[in-house]
N, C-alpha and C positions, 0 to 999 in steps of 0.2 A: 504493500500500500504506500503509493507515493505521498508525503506532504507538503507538494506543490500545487498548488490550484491557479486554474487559467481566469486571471480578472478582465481580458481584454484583450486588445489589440495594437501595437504602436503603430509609427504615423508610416510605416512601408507596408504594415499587413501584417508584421510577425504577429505570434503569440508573445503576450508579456505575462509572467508568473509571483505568486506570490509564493515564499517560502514559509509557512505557518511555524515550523520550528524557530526559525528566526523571528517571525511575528512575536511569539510568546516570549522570546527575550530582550524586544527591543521595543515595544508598544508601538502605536498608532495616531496620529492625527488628520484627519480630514478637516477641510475648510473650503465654504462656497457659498455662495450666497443662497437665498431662496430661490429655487428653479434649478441650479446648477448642475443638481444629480446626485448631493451627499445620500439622501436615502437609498438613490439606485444604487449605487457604490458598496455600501453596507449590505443591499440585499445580497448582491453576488458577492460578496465577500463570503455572507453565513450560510449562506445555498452551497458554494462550493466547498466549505470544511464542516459541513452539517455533521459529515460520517465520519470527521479527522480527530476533533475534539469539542469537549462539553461547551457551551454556549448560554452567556447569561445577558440579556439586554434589558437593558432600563432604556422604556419607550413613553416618553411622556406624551405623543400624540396617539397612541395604541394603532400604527402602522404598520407592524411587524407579528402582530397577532396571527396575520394570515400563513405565517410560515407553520405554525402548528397543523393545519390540516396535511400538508405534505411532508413534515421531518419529524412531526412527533414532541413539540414543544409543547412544555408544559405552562398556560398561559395564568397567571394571577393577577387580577384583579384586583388593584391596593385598595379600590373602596369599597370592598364588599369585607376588609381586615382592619384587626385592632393593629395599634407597633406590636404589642408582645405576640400576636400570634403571626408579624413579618419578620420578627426576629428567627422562633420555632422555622417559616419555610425556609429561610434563609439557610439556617443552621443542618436542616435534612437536603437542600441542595447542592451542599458543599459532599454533605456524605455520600451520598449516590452518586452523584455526577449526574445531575437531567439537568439538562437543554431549560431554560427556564424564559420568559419575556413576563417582565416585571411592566405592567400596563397601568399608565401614571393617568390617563385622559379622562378620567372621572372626576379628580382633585384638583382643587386651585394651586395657584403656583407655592406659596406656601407651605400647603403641606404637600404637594410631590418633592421637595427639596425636603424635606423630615423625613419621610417616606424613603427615599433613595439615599438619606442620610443613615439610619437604622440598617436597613436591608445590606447595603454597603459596607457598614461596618461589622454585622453579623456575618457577610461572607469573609471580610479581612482576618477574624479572630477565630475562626472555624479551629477546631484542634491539629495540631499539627500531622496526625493520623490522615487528617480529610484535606492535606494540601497538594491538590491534585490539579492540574491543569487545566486552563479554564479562559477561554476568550471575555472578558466582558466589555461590551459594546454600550458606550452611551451617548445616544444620540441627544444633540439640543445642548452642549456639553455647557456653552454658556449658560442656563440656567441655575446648574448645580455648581458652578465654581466663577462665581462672575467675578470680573477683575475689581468692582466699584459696587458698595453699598444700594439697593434698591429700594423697595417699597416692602421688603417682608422684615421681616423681624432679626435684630442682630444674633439671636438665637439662632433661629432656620437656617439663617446665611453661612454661621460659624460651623454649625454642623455638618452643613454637604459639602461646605468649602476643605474640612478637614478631611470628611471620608474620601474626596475626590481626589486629595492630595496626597492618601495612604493607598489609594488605588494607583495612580501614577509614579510614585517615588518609592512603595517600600511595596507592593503588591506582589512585584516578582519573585522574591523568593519563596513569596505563598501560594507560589503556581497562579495569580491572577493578573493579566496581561491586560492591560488596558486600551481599548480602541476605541477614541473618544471624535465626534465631529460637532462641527461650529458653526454658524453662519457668517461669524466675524472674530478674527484674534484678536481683536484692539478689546473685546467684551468679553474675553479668556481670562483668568488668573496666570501670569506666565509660570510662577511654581507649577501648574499644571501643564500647560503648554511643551513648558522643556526638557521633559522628563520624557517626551516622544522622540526615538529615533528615528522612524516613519512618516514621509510627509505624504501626503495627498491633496494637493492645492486645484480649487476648481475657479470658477469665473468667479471675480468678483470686480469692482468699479471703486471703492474708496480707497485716497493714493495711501491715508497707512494702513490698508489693511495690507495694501497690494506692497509695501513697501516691508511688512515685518515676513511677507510671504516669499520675500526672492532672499530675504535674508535667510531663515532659514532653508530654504533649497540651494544656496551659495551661488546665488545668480548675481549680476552685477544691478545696480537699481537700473538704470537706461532700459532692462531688461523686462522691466516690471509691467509696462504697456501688453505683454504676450498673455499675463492675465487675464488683463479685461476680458482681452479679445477671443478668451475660450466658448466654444460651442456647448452649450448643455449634454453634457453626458463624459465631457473630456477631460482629464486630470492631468497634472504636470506630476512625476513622482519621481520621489528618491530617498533610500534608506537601504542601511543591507538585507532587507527581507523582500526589496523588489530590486534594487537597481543603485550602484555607485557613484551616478552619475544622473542626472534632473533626464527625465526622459517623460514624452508625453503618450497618453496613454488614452485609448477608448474603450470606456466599461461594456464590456458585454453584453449579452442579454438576462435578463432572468425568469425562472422558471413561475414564480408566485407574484401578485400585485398587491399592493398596498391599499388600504380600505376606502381612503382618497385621495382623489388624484387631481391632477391640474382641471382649472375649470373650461368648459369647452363651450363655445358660441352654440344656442340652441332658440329657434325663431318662437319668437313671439307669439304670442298665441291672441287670436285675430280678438279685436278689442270690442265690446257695444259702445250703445252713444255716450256720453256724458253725463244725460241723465240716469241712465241703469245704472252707472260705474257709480256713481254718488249715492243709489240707491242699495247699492249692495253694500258699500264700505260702510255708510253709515249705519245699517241697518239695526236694531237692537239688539243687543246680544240676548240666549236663550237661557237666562239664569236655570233652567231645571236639570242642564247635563248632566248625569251620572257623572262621578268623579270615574277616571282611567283605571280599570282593574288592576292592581297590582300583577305583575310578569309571576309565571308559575313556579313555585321553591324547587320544585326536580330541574329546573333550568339552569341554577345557578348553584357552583361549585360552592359549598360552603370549604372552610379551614381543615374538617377534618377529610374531606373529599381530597384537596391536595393532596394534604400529608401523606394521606392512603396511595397515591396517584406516584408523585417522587419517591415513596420510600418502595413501592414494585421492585421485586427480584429481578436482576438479571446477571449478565455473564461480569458485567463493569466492577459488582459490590467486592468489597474486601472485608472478611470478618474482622470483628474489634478484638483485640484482644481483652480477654476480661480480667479484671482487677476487682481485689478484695474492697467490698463498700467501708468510709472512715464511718467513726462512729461516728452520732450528731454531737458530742459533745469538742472532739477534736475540730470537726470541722466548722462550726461556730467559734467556734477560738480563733482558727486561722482567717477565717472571714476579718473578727473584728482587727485583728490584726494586721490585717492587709487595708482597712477603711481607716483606723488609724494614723496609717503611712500617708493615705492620700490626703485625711483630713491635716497632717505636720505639711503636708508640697504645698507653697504658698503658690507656686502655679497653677496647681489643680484649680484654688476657687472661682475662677470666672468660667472653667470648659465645660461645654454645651454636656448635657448627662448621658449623651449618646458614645460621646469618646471616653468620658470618663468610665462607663461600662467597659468600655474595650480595654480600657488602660489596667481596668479591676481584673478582669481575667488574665489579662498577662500576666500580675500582680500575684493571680492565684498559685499560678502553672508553675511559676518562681518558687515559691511555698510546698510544692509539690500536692497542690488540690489542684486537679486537671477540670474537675466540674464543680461551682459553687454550692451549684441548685438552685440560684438565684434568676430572674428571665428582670427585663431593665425596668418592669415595673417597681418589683421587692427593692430591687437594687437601689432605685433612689430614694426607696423611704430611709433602707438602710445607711443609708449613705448624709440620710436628713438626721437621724438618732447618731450618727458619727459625730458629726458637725455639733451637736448639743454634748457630747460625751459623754452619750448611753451605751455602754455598754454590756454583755455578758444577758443575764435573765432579769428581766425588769422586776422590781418588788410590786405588792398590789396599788403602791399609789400609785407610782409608773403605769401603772398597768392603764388605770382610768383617768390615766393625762392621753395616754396612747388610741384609749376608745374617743377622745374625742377630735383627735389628730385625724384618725381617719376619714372621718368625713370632711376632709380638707383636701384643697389638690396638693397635688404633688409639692410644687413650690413653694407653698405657703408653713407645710410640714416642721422645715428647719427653724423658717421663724419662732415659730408657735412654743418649742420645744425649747430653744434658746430662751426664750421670756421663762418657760414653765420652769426651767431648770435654775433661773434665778430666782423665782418667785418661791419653788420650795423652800431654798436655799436660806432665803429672804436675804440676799445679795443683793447689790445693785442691780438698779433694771440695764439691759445692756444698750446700749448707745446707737442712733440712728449709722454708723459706719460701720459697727459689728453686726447689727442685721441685715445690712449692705450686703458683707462677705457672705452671711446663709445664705442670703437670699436669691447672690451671684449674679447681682448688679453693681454698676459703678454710680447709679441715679441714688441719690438720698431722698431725690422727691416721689420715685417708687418707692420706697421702703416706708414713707410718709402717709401716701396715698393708701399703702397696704395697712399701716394701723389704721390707719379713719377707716378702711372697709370691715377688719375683723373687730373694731369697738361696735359699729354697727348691727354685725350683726351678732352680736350679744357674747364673744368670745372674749373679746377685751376689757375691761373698765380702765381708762387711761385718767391719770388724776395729775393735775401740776400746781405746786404751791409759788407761793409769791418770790419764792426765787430764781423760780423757774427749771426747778427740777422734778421729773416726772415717776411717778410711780407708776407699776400697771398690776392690776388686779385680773385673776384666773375666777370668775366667778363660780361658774360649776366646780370647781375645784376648792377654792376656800384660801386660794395661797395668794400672795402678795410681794413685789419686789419692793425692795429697799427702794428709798429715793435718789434719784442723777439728774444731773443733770445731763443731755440726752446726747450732747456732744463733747462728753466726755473725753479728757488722755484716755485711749486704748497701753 
């Protein structure tokens, strides 16, 4: 079985080939504007190594779903999943090896960047057993790694910015090879950008996109004009997995279509007069329509349907080796000991809880616990009871500070816990900067905003005397912090 596959054609007729073994050690970049052909490119890329090696694409416009009726992809639908059960598929895809398209086109841009944040980082941190060779294709690459702050949240941004830069920069010795394409490199992260030895450059029209483009293909700029001027479907390329030297190239054809496609001139459909056209638009609406039956539950794969679906026998699996279970009480030890570590790294406080998860499991494997048992939900409350330094088995007060933690979200957890753990104490209340760092923000006026919400609704009683230092009251609880003033020396 050879691992060359034929992407094209160059400009006298040959065949031009990609070498896939070299792909998986030297990653991928495609760049072209809208229309150019990056999708087409990608197809014949995963059409011809369907049968070579396993295949993971994060597809935030669900284009690529169609490859499953012919190669046998296993398609997930991120809105139809919680994170913790994208983590689970993540985590049995690394172990089998199946073909996966991680279908983003349901979710706002927001949370497909959380979404491919998670799913990314669960295939990064797979055990080392399940680091098995593996194309992963993300198309739209600008979205998950943009080079400039957007409109979502520095959260979202941090997190896919960082799984995108462990897929590109450290991915490869975890058997994951990165093939990422762009509409535009100037809206790239270049940490991400340069960690491609593979170029694929298609049409594009802005001089710097066209200028960081001849750069790396090591063309001279005067050269740069050859861009523009490429035909939709034609690529300039050079890297050792295709060619040593900038060579241009025509994509093939491909076997499968994409769900939509360019739009096509279709005649009008013959118009009445004026007055019927008014008579129709305006017409009343039918306020008695039955609402739209919901689509039928056998139609749609639930979580444990995949699971069942990826984890299927075949010739690919490699039995685990098995190992003696720790007790619970060893392995809770080592947990808090590893959450310790991270709660002393003053770097850890501001990283998004998707990497800090990842960094936890390194953390474990070091300790020689290969599995927590923990999935990212546990793990940040865990992680919230660190940050207050709870550790070991709570007593029963703990226990009914903890029942009322839970009906908190996640981020609010560490605050809450921080107050409760001064209020037993009857310690000082901890100061608008130290709730900052639970909280893993740098705004004081978030942490502000967060007390007026939890006084509200009936968690806090916040008290300030004429000095202006403030106590806070655990009312369900019965405890109370000493008084501070609120910007206190830490």
């Amino acid at each position: 079985m050879t691992a060359r596959i034929d992407i094209g054609t160059g400009d006298r007729g040959e065949s031009i080939f990609f070498d896939i073994e070299e792909l998986l050690a030297t990653r991928l970049l495609v760049q072209g504007n809208s229309g150019s052909g990056k999708s087409h490119l990608l197809r014949r890329l995963l059409e011809g190594s369907a049968g070579l090696v396993q295949q993971v694409i994060i597809d935030p416009e669900g284009d690529f779903v169609t490859l499953a009726d012919k190669f046998g992809h296993v398609v997930v639908n991120a809105g139809e999943h919680s994170e913790n059960e994208v983590v689970r598929l993540a985590t049995r895809i690394r172990e089998h090896r199946v073909s996966v398209i991680l279908a983003l086109d349901e979710l706002e841009i927001e949370a497909q960047m959380r979404c491919a944040a998670t799913f990314l980082s669960a295939l990064f941190d797979a055990p080392r057993d399940h680091w098995y060779p593996a194309l992963v294709v993300v198309d739209e690459a600008q979205l998950f790694a943009p080079a400039v702050a957007g409109e979502v949240s520095d959260e979202a941004r941090r997190a896919s910015l960082g799984a995108m830069t462990n897929l590109m920069c450290r991915g490869r010795k975890r058997g994951l090879a990165g093939v990422i394409a762009t509409q535009r490199l100037a809206k790239l992260a270049k940490n991400v950008a340069a960690e491609a030895s593979n170029f694929m450059m298609g049409r594009t029209f802005l001089d710097i996109d066209m200028a960081r483009a001849v750069d790396l293909l090591g063309m001279e700029r005067k050269q740069a004009e050859v861009i523009r001027d490429l035909p939709r479907g034609h690529f300039l390329a050079l890297g050792p997995a295709i060619s040593r030297r900038p060579i241009p190239v025509k994509i093939g054809d491909v076997q499968t279509q994409a769900r939509s496609g360019s739009p096509k001139l279709v005649p009008l459909p013959s118009a009445p007069d004026t007055q019927a056209i008014q008579g129709m638009l305006f017409a009343p609406g039918d306020e008695a329509l039955p609402p739209a039956p919901p689509p039928p539950r056998s139609s749609q794969a639930t979580t444990e349907d995949l699971l069942r679906s990826i984890s299927r026998p075949g010739p690919v699996l490699t039995p685990a080796t098995a190992t003696p279970a720790m007790p619970t009480e060893d392995r809770n030890r080592i947990i808090d000991d590893v959450l310790a570590e991270m709660v002393a790294d003053p770097e850890a406080t501001y990283r998004a809880a998707a990497v800090l998860f990842q960094d936890f499991g390194v953390r474990c494997r070091m300790h020689q616990l290969p599995d927590s048992g923990l999935d990212l939900i546990a793990f940040r409350r865990r992680l919230a009871m660190a940050r207050a330094r709870l550790f070991g088995e709570p007593d029963e007060e703990w226990r009914q500070a903890l029942a009322i933690g839970t009906a908190l979200p996640d981020d609010m957890l560490g605050p809450f816990l921080l107050v409760a753990r001064a209020a037993r104490e009857n310690s000082e209340a901890p100061s608008d900067s130290a709730l900052a760092q639970v909280y893993g923000t740098h705004s004081l006026g978030r942490v502000r905003r967060l007390m007026a919400y939890m006084e509200e609704q009936g968690i806090f009683v916040l008290r300030v005397d004429l000095g202006g230092k403030r106590s806070i009251t655990i009312p369900k609880l019965g405890w109370t912090t000493a008084a501070a003033v609120p910007e206190a020396a830490e």
